[in-house]
Backbone as CSV, one residue per row, in Angstrom:
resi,resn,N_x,N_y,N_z,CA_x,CA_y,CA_z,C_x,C_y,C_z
1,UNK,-16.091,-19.031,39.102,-15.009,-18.128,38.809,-14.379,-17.693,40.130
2,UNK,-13.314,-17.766,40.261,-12.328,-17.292,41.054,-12.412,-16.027,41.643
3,UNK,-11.547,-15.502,42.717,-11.519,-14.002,42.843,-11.015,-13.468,41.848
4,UNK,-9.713,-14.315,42.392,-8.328,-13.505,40.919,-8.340,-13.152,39.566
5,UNK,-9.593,-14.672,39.164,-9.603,-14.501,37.669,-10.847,-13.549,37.388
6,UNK,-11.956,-12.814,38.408,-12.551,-11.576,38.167,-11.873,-10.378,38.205
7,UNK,-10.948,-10.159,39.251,-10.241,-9.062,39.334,-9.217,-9.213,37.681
8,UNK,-8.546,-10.086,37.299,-8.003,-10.104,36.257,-9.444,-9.565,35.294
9,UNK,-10.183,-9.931,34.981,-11.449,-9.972,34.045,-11.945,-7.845,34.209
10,UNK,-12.101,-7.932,35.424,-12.349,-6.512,35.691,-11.343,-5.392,35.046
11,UNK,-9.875,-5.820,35.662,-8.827,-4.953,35.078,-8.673,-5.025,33.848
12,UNK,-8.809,-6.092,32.711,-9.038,-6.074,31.028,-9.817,-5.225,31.017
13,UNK,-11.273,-5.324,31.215,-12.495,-4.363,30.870,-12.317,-2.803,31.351
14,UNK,-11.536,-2.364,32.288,-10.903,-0.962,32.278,-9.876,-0.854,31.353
15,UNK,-9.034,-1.936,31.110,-7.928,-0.796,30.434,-8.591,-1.122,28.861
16,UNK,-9.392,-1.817,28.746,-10.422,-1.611,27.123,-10.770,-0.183,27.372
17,UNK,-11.264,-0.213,28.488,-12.306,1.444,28.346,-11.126,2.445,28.163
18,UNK,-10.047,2.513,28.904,-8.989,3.474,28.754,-8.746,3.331,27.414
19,UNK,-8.778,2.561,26.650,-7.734,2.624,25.110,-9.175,3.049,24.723
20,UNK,-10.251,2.701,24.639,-11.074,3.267,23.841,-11.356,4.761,24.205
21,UNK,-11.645,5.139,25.316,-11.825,6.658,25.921,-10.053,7.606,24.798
22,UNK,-9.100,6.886,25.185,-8.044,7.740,24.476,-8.219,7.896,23.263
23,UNK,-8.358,6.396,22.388,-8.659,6.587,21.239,-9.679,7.758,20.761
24,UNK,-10.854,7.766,21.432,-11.998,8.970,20.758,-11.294,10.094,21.416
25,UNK,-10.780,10.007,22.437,-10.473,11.441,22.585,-9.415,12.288,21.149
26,UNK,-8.343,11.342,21.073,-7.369,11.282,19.609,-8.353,11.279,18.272
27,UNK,-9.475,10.786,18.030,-9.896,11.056,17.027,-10.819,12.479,16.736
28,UNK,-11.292,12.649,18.214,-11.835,14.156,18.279,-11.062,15.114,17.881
29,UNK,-10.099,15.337,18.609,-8.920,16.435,18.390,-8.279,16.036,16.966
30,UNK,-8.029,15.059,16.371,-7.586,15.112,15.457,-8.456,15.479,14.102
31,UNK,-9.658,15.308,14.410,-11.058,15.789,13.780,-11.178,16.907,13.679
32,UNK,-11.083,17.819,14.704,-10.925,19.357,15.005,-9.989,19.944,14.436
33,UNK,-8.822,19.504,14.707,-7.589,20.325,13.880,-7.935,20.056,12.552
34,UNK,-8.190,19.049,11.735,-8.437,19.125,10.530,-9.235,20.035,9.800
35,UNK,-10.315,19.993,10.641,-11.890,20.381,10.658,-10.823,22.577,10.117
36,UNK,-10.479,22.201,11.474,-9.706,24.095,11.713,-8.860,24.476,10.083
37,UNK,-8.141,23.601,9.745,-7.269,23.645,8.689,-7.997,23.849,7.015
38,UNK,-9.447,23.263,6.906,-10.243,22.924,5.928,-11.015,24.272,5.646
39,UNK,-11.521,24.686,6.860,-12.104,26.001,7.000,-12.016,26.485,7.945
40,UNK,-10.701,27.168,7.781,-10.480,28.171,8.441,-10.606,28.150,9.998
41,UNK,-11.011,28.905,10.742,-11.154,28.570,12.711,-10.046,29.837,12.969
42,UNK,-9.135,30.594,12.028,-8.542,31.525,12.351,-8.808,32.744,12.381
43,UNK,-8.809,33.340,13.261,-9.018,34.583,12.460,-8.089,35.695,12.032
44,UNK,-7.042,35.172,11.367,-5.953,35.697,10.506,-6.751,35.879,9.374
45,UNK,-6.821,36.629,8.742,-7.301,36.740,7.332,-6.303,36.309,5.881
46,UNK,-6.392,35.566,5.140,-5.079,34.994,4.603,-4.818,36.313,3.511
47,UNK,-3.116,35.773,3.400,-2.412,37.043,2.760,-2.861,37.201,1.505
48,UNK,-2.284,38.682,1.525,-3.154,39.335,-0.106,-2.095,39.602,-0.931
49,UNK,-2.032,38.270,-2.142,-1.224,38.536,-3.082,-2.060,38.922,-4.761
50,UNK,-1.053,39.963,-4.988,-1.688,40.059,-6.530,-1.446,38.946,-7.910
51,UNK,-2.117,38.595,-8.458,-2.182,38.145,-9.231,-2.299,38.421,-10.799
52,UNK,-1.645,38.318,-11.947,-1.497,38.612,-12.817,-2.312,38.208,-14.152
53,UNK,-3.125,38.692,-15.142,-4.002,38.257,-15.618,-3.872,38.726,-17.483
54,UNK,-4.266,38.296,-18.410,-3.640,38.791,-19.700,-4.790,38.064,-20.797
55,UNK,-5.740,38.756,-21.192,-6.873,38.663,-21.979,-6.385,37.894,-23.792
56,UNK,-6.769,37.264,-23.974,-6.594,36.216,-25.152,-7.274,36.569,-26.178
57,UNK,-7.993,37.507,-26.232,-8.817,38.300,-27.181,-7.628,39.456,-28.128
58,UNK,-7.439,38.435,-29.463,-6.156,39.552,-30.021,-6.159,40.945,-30.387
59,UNK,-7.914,41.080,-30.290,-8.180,43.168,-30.311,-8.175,43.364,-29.047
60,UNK,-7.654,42.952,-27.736,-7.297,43.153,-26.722,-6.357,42.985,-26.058
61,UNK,-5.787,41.925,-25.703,-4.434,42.056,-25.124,-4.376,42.527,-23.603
62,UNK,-5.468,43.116,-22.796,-5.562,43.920,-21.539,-4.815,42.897,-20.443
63,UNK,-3.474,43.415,-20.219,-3.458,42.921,-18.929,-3.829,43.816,-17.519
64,UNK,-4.065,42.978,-17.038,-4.473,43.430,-15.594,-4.363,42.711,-14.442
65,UNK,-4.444,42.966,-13.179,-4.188,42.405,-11.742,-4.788,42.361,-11.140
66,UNK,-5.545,41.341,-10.209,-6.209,41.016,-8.875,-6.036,40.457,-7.976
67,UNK,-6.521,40.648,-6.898,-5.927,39.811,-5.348,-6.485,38.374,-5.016
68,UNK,-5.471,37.753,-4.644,-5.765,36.549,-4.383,-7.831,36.437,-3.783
69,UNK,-7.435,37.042,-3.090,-8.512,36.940,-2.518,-10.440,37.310,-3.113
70,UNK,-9.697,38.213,-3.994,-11.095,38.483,-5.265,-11.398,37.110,-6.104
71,UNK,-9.901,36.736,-6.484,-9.971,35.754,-7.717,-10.606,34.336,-6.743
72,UNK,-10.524,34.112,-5.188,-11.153,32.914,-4.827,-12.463,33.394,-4.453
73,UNK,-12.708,34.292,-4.282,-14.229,34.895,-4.430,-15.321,34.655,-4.993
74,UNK,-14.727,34.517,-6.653,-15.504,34.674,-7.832,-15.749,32.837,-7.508
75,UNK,-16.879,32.553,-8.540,-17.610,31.347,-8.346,-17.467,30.796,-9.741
76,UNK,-17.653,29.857,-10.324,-17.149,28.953,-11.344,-18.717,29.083,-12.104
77,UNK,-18.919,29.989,-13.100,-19.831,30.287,-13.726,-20.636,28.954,-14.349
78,UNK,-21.071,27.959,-13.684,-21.024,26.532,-13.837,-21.803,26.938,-15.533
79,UNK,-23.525,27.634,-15.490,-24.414,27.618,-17.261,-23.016,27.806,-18.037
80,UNK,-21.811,28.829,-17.970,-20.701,28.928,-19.388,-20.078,27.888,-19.075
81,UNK,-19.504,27.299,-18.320,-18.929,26.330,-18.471,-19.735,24.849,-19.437
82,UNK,-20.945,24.512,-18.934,-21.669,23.569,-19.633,-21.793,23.804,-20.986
83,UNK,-22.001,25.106,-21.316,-22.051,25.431,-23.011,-21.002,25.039,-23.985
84,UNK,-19.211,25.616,-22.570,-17.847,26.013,-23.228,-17.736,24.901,-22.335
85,UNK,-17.315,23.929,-22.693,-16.730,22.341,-21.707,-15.341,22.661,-21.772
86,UNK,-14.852,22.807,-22.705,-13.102,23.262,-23.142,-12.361,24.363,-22.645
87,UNK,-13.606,25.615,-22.203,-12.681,26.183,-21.785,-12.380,26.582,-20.186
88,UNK,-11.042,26.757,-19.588,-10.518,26.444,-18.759,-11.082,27.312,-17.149
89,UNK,-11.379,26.498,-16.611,-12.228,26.964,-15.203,-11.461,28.320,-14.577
90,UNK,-10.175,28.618,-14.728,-8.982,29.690,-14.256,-9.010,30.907,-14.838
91,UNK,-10.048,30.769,-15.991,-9.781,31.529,-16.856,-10.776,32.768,-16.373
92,UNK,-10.377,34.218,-15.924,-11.943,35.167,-15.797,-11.877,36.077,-16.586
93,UNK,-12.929,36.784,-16.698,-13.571,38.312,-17.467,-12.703,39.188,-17.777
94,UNK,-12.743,39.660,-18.937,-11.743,40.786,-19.229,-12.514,42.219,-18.896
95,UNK,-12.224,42.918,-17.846,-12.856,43.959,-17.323,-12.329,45.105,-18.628
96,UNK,-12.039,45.098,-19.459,-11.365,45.981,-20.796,-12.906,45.995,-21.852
97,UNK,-12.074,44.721,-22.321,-13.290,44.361,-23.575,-14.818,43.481,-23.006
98,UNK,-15.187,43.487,-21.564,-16.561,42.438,-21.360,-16.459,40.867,-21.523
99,UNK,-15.316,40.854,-22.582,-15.398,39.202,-23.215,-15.546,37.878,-21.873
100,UNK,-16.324,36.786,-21.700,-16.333,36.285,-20.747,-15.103,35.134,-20.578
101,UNK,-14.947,35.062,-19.685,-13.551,33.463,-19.470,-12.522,33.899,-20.265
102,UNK,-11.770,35.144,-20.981,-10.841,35.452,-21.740,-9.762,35.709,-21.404
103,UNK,-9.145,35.700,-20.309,-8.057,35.871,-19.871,-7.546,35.233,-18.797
104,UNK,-6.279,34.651,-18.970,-5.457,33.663,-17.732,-4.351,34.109,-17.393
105,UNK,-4.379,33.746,-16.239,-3.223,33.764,-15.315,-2.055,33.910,-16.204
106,UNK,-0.895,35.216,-15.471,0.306,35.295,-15.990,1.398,34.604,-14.948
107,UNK,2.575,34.323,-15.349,3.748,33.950,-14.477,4.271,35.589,-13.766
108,UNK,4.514,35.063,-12.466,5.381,36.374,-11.823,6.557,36.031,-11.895
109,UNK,7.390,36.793,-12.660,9.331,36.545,-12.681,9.749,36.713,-10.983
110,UNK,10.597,35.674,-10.400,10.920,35.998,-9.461,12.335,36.736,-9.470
111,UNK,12.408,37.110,-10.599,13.815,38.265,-10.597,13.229,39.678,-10.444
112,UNK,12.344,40.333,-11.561,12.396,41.504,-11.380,10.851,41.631,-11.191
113,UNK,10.324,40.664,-10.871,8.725,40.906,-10.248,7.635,41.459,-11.190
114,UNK,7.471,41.657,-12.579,6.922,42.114,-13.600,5.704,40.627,-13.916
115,UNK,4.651,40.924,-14.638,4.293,39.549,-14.621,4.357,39.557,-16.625
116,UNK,4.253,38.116,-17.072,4.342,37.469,-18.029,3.668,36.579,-18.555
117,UNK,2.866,36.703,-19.725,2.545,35.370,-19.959,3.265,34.326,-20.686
118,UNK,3.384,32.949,-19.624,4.273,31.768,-20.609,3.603,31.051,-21.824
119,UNK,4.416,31.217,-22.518,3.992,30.111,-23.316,3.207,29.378,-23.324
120,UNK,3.194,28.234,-22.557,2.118,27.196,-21.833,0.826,27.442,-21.848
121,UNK,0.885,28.876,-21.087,-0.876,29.355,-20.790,-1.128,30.364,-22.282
122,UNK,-0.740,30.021,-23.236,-1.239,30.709,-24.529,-1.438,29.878,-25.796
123,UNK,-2.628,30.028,-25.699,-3.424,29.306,-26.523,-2.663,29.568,-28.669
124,UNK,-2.822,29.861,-28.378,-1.859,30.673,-29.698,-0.471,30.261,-30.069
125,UNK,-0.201,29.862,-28.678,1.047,28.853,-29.134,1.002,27.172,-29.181
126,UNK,0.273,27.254,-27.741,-0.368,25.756,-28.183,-0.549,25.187,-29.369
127,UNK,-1.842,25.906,-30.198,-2.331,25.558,-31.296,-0.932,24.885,-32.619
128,UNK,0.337,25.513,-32.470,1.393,25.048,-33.203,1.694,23.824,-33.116
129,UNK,2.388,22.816,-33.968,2.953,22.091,-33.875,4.608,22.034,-33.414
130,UNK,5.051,23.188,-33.135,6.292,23.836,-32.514,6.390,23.168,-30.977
131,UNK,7.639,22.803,-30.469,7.952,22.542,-29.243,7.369,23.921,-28.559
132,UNK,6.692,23.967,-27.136,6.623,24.747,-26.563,8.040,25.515,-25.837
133,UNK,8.546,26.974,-26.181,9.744,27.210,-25.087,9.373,27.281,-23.669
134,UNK,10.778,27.688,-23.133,10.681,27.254,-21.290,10.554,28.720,-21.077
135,UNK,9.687,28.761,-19.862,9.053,30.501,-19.887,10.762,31.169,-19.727
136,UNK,10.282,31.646,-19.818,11.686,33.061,-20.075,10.773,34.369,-19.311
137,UNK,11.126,34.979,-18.852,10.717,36.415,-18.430,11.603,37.457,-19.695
138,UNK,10.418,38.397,-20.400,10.468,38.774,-21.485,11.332,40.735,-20.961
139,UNK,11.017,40.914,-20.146,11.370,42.079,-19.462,12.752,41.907,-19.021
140,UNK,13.382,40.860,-18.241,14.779,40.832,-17.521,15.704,39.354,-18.614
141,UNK,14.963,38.872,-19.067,15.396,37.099,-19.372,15.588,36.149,-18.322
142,UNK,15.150,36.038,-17.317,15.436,35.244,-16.373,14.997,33.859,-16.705
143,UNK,15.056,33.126,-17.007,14.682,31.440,-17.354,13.964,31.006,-16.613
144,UNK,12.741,30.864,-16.329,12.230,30.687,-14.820,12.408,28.754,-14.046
145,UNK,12.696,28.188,-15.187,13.002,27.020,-15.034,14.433,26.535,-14.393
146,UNK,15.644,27.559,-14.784,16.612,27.675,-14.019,16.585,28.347,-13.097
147,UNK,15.909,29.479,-12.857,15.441,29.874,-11.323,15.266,29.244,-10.558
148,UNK,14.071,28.675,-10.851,13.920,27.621,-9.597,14.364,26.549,-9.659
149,UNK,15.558,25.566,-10.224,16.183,24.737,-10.220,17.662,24.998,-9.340
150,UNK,17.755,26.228,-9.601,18.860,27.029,-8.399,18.450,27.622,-7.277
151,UNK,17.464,27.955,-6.968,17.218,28.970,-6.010,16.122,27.776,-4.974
152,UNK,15.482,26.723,-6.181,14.690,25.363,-4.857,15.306,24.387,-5.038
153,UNK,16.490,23.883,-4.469,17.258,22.607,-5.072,16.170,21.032,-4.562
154,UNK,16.210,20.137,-5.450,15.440,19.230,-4.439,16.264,18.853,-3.530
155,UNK,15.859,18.492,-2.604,16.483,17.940,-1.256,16.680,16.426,-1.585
């Protein structure tokens, strides 16, 4: 072997090591930021929105409100779920009547900020053979489907 064609041979085998050294360095950091994004690494505490809640139990009816941050708290009661397969993991406790998994999530009107339950999330309407309507906010009428068809245009 030659001089030239070692020094050629030498300079391949560094700039391998350079692309590989960059590469892990790029997969580290890109590992990390993910890693940061998945759980957390901030210490911002994330924002506290209320959430709207409306018990399905028809001698009840209790609506009530909790913070984002309670409702990701709570843990997915896995024994009721295995018993109740059907019913819906979103669904929590009616602090009124005790009843367990009885109440779901309401819509927040983004007109006059009141919350609602749609259609959709009521079991009671489901059960019909009736077209489901398009939520409506029952307090102002705001259509919430034309809301946000005006107010988020797709791009």
């Amino acid at each position: 072997m030659t001089l030239r064609s070692r020094r050629q041979a030498r300079a391949a085998v560094s700039r391998q090591m350079v692309v590989t050294v960059v590469l892990v360095v790029f997969i580290t950091v890109s590992m990390a930021y993910n890693w940061s994004l998945m759980f957390g690494g901030s210490e911002t505490p994330p924002r506290e929105v209320e959430i709207g809640f409306q018990c399905l139990n028809p001698r009840c009816n209790h609506e009530f409100t909790m913070l984002n941050t309670e409702y990701q708290a709570r843990t997915v009661d896995m024994e009721f779920m295995q018993k109740n397969p059907g019913r819906s993991t979103d669904m929590v406790d009616c602090p009124k009547c005790q009843q367990q998994h009885s109440a779901v999530q309401q819509l927040r009107c983004p007109s006059c900020e009141k919350f609602f339950l749609a259609s959709k999330s009521n079991p009671r309407v489901l059960g019909t053979n009736e077209s489901i309507p398009p939520p409506v906010c029952p307090h102002c009428g705001t259509d919430m489907n034309k809301w946000h068809r005006e107010n988020h245009p797709q791009d």
